[in-house]
N, C-alpha and C positions, 0 to 999 in steps of 0.2 A: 441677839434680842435688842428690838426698840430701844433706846433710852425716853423719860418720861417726854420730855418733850419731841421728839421723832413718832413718838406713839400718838399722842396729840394731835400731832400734826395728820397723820396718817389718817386717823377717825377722823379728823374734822374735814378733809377733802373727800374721806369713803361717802360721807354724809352730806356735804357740799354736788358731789356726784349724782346723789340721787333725787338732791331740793333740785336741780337741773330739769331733771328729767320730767317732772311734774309743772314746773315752772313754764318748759315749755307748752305745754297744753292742758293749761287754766283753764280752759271750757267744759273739760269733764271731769273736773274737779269740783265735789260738792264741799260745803262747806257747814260746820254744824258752830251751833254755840256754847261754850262752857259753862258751869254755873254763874262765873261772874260776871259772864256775859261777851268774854272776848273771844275770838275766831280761833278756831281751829279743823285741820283740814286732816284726810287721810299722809297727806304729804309729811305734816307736821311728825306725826302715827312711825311714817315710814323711816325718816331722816332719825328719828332717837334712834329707832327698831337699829338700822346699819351701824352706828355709834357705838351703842351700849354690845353688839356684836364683834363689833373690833376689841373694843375697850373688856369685855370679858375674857374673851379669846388669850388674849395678852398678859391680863392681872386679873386671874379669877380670885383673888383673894381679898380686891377692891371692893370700896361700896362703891357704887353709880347712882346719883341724885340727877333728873331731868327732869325736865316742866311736864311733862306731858305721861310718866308715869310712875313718877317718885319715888323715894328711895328703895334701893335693893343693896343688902349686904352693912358690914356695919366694920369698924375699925377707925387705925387713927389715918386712914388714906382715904379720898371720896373724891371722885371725877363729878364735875358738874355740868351739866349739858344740858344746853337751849340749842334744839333742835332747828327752830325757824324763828328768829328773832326780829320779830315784825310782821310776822303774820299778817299784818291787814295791806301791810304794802304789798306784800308777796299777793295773794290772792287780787290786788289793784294790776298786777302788771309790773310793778315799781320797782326797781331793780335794786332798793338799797338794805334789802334785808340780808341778815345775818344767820353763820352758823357758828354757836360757841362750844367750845370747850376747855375747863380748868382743869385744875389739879389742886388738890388741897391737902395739907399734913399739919396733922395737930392743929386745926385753926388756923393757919395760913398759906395764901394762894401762893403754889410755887410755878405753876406754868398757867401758862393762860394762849390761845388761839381763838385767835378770829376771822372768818373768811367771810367775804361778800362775791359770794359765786357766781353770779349775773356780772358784775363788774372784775372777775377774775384776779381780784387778789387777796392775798392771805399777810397778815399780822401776826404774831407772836411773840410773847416773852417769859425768859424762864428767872425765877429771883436771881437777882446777883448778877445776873447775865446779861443783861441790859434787853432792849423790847426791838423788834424787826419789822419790814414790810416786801415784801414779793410779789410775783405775777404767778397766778397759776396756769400752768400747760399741761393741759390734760391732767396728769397724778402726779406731774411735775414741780417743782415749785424752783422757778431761774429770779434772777436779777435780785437776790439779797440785798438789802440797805439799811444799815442803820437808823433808827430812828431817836430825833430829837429834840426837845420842847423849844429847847433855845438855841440861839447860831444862827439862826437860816432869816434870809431876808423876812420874809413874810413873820418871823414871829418878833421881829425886833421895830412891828411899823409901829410902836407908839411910842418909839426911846424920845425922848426928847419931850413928850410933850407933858403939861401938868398933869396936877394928877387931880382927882375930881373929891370933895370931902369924903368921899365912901373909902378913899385912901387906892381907891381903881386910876388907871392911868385913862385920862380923855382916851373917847375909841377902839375903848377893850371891845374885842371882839367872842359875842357869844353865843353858843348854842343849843336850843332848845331840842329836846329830845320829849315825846315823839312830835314828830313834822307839826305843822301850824295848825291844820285842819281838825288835829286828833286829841289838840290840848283842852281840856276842859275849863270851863269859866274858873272855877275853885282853883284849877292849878296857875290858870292867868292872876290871878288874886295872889296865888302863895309865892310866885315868882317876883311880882311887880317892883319890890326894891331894888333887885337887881337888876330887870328890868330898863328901869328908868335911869341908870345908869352907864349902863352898856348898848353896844348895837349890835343887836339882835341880826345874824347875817342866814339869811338857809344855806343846807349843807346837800352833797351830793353824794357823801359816804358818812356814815354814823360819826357824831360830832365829838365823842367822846376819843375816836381814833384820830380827827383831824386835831384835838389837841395833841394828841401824842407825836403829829409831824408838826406840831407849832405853826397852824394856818389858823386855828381858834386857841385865844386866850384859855376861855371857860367855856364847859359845857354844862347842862342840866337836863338830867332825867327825873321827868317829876314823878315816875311811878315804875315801880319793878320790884322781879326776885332775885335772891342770891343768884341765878341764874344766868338773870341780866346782866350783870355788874362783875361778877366773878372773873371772866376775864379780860375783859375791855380795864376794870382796876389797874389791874399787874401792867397791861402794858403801856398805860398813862405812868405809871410810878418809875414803870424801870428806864422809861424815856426820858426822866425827870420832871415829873409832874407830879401831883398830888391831887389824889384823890380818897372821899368820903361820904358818909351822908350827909344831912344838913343837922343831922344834930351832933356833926364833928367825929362821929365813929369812923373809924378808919377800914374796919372790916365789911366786905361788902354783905348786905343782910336787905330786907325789904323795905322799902320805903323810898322816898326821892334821893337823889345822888347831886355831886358834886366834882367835875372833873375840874383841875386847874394846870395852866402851863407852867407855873411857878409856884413855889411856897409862900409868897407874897402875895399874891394874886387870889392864891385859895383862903389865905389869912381874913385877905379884905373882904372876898364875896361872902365868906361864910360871917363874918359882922352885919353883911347886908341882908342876909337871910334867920339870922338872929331872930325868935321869938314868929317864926314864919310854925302854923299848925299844917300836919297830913292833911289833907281836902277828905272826904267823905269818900267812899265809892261812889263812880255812877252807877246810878240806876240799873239795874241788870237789863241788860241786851244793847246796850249801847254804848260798850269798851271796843278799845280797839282790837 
């Protein structure tokens, strides 16, 4: 039998497998809107559907929480699954969407996976165990590595230089989660101390992972669910990173987030986002 995370891993490429396959041929792919007004597709539908059928198969004794048709089962274990994490890029063509899945016991995440099936690789981390990155080949997953916030040229490019009053070092490097086009004026406004502090760099894989290989300082997600967060968290942490929301909760839960490559780092940003409020929803029908 699987262990939790080989199980993990297993559902999140069975379901990576099938966002592929739709992926490829987006043109007959219709698209509907949820009540709050963000996108969701039959793919979306399909990708839990294969998940939640590994993932029972395995631990029918589990709950399963996922975006798309929430909770089933109840106890002190709960798998949580974002099916297509970006939907609106995915339906764009945009190859940086995600498939998640966590693990959770008593209240905290003990595994966490994340694949970007278009760009063929897979992320994971199980508590304790430190956090990983791979390639995937077919149902394969080769070239194992390590991952970690600090050490590596790219996360040590601002040793040396001062540091800015916000107690950030000149040229932190940050990233905004979702992409530039999908941020909302409100969320531009609840960001902006931090912001104006940092330089904002675009990302080619979700920023909250690129902190976990220490190419981004910070990352920020100004909107999401347990869903979102549940396992991109774990493997920011177990990489030696820190992450929470902005009102310093450590547990991932709804609202905007806060990944950091250092303790320090996270200390300083979240002074900068001190006394920042949730934005409003938009508008229905124009979420991403």
């Amino acid at each position: 039998m699987d262990d939790d995370l080989l199980l993990a891993r297993r559902a999140t490429l069975a379901g990576a497998a099938v966002g592929l396959g739709y992926f490829a041929d987006l043109g007959r792919l219709d698209r509907e809107r949820k009540p709050d007004g963000s996108v969701v597709t039959e793919a979306d539908r399909a990708v839990e559907a294969t998940i939640r059928e590994v993932l029972a198969e395995a631990r029918p004794d589990d709950a399963i929480l996922g975006e798309e048709v929430g909770q089933i089962g109840s106890g002190g274990r709960r798998w949580i699954v974002d099916p297509i994490d970006g939907t609106a890029q995915f339906v764009a063509g945009d190859d940086r969407w995600l498939v998640l899945v966590a693990l959770e016991e008593a209240g905290e995440i003990v595994v966490g996976v994340a694949a970007v099936p278009a760009q063929r690789t897979i992320w994971w981390a199980r508590r304790g165990g430190g956090a990983y990155q791979a390639e995937i080949s077919g149902t394969a997953v080769t070239g194992e590595r390590l991952l970690r916030t600090v050490g590596t040229p790219a996360a040590t490019s601002g040793t040396g230089t001062a540091d800015l009053p916000a107690g950030l070092p000149a040229g932190s490097r940050l990233g905004v989660v979702p992409p530039d086009e999908q941020v909302y004026p409100a969320e531009r406004e609840m960001i902006a101390a931090l912001s104006a502090v940092t330089t904002t760099v675009p990302w080619r894989t979700h920023a909250a992972l690129l902190v976990a290989r220490g190419e981004l300082d910070l990352a920020v997600q100004t909107r999401g669910q347990v869903w979102d967060f549940a396992a991109t968290s774990l493997i920011v942490t177990e990489a030696g990173g820190r992450y929470s929301g902005f009102d310093g909760r450590s547990r991932p839960a709804a609202g905007p987030s806060l990944f950091a490559r250092t303790p320090a780092l996270h200390d300083a940003a979240l002074r900068r986002l001190a006394g920042t409020v949730r934005p409003e929803p938009p508008p229905t029908g124009t979420a991403a």
